[in-house]
Each structure stands twice: as structure tokens, then as C-alpha cells.
C-alpha positions as CSV (number, residue, x, y, z in Angstrom):
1,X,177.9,98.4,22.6
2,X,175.9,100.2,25.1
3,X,175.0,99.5,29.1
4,X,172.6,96.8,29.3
5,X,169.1,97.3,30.3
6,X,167.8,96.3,33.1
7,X,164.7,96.3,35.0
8,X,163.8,95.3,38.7
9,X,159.7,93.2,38.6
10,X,158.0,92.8,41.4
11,X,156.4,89.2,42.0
12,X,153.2,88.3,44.3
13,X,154.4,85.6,46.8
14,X,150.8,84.5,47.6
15,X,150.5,82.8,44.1
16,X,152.6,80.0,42.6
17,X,155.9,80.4,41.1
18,X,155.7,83.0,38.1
19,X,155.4,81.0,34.5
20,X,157.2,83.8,32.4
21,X,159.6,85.8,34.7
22,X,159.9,88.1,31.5
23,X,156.6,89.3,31.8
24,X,155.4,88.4,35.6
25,X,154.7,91.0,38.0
26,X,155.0,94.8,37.9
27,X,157.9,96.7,36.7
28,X,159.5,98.8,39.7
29,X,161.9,101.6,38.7
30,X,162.3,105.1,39.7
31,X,158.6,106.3,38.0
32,X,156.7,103.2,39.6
33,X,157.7,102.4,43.2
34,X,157.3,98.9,45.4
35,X,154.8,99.7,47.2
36,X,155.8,99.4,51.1
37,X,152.3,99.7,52.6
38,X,151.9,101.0,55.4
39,X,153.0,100.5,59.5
40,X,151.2,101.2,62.6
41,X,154.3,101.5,64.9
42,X,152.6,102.9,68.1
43,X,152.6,99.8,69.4
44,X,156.5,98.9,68.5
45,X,158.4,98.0,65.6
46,X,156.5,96.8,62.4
47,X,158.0,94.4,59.7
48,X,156.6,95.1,56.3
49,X,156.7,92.0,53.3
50,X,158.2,90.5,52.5
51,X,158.3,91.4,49.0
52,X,159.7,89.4,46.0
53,X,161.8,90.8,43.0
54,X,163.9,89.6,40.6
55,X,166.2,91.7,38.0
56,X,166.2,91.4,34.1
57,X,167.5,92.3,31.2
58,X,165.3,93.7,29.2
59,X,168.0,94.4,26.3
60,X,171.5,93.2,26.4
61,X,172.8,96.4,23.9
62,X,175.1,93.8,22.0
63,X,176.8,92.3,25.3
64,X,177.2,89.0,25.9
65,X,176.2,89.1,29.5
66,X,175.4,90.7,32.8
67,X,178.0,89.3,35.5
68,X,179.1,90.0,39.0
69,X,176.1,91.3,40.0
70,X,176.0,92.8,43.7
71,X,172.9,93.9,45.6
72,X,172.3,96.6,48.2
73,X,170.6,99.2,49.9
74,X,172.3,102.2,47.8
75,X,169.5,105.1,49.5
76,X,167.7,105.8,52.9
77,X,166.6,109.5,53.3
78,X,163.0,108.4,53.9
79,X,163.8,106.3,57.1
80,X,165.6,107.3,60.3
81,X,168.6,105.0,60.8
82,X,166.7,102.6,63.1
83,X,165.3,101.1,60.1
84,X,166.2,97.5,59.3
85,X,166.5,95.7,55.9
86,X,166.5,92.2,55.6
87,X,167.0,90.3,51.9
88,X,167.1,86.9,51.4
89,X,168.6,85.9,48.1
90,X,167.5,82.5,46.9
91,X,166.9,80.2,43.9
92,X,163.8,78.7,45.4
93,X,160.6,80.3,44.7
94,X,158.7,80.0,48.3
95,X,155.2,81.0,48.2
96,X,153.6,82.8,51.2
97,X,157.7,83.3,52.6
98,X,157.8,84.8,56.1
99,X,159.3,87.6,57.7
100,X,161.1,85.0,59.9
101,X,162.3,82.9,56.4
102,X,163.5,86.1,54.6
103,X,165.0,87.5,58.1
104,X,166.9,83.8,58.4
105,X,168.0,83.5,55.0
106,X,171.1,84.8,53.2
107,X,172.3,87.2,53.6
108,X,170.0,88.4,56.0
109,X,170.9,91.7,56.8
110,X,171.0,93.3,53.5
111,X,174.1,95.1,52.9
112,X,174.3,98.8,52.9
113,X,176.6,99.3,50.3
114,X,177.4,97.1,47.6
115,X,179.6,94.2,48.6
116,X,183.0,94.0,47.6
117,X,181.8,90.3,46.0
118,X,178.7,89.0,43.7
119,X,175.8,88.3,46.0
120,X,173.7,87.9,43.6
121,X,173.5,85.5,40.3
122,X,170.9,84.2,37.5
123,X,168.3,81.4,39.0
124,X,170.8,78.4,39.2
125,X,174.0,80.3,39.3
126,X,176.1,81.9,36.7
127,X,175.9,85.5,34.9
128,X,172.6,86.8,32.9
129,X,173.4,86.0,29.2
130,X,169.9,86.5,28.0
131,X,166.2,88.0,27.8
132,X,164.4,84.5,28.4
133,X,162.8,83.5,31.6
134,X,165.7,81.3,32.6
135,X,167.9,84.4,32.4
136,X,166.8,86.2,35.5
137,X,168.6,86.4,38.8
138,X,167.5,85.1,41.7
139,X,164.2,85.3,43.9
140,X,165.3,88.7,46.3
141,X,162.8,88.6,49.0
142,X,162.8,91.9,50.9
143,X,161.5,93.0,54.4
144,X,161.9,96.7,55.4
145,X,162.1,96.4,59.4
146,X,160.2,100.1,60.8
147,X,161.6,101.2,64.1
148,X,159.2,102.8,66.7
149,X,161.5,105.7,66.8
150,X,160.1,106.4,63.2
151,X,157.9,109.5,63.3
152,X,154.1,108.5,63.5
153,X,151.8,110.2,61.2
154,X,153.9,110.7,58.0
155,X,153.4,109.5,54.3
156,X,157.2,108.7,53.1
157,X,158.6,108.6,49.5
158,X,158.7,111.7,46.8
159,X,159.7,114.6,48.6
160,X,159.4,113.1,51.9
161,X,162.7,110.7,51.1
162,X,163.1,107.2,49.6
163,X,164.4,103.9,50.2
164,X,166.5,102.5,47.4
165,X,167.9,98.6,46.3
166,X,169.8,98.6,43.4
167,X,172.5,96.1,41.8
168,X,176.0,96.9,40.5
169,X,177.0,94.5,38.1
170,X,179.5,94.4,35.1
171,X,178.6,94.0,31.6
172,X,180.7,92.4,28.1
């Protein structure tokens, strides 16, 4: 059996709840980015999203399931370390979410490093044990907090750094 395959989609939180989860939204991986935006920070600190994503299997490789799945912010060389990441992890599709309901919301700070426990599980709870839209994880809804101290001026990502979520999990 080989590693699973997985893919992170992102999800527009100004329509409805996604129909199809499978095919909603745009893949993000390490060719096609989540597009941050951009933040005026002259005047202060800016908040960008938040942003919605879930994680799939695309192909489980002959396992039986995706389990103890933990999420995290596993890279920062694009931001200087007054950046602030904020995730709430949630079965609830909210449409329109704040910055104030993602910053609120669990866990809040997003960990740094993957935690030592599961944080995060398929909608409803339990392990990803299929392709179907009822076998994706949760709604994670991101904001990326940009500190005034960030240099002004300056496109980031490529060769300028990156800022990278990504989920451990075990597979069988």
C-alpha cells in the first residue's frame, strides 16, 4: 500500500455551504498557492481572510483510512516573526465568518508545530475512510495576522519566502 493522497481545496465563504466538497473550490498545493491578497500596514497591523479549506483524499492507495490528523503552521520564511496565525477548526460551515469568529474559535492561535494530539478530524468526527463528500475533515478557517513591523513595499511568496499549513496524520 502506498501514502495516501491528499489535497488541501480552498472554499469561498461568501457563498453557501459547498454541495460536493470533492470537487468545491480550488486545489491549493505547492504549484497553486492561497492567495493571501494583499495588506496596507502603514497604518498598523492588517488581518487578511479569513480563508476556508478543508483536506481530502483524493486516493486512499489501498488504506483503510486517514487518522490522527494534526494541523499546523510547518513554514514562515516569508513573514517576520511578528506575524500572527489564527485557525479555527470547526464542523459548521459559517458563511461570511469574521476575523473576530476565526480569531475566537478553536484553537485560535494556530499551532506552530504540529501538536502532540489530533486537532483535526473528518466533518462530524472520526478518521477520513473515504473519497466522498462526507469524508472530508473539517471547515479550517484561516486568518494570517500582518504586523506593522513587516517591511512595506514587498511582494512575498516564491523566492521572497512562503507561509506553509500542512497536516500530519497516520495512514492503514
Amino acid at each position: 500500500m502506498g501514502i495516501p493522497t491528499m489535497e488541501f481545496r480552498q472554499l469561498d465563504i461568501t457563498g453557501s455551504e459547498p454541495a460536493d466538497r470533492t470537487t468545491s473550490g480550488a486545489v491549493v498545493s505547492a504549484a497553486v498557492s492561497l492567495d493571501l491578497g494583499s495588506a496596507n500596514i502603514t497604518s498598523g497591523l492588517v488581518n487578511l481572510g479569513p480563508f476556508c479549506i478543508i483536506l481530502r483524499c483524493s486516493n486512499l492507495q489501498g488504506n483503510a483510512k486517514v487518522e490522527n490528523m494534526k494541523f499546523a503552521v510547518i513554514g514562515n520564511s516569508a513573514l517576520n516573526t511578528s506575524a500572527k496565525y489564527y485557525a479555527d477548526i470547526t464542523n459548521t460551515w459559517t458563511q461570511n465568518k469574521t476575523v473576530n469568529n476565526v480569531i475566537a474559535g478553536t484553537p485560535g492561535v494556530c499551532p506552530a508545530v504540529y501538536p502532540s494530539a489530533e486537532n483535526l478530524t473528518k466533518i462530524d468526527g472520526g478518521d477520513i475512510d473515504g473519497l466522498a463528500h462526507a469524508h472530508t475533515s473539517q471547515y479550517i478557517y484561516l486568518v494570517v495576522q500582518i504586523a506593522a513591523s513587516e517591511v512595506v513595499g514587498l511582494s512575498k511568496g516564491g523566492a521572497l519566502g512562503t507561509l506553509k499549513f500542512g497536516v500530519r496524520s497516520d495512514y492503514a
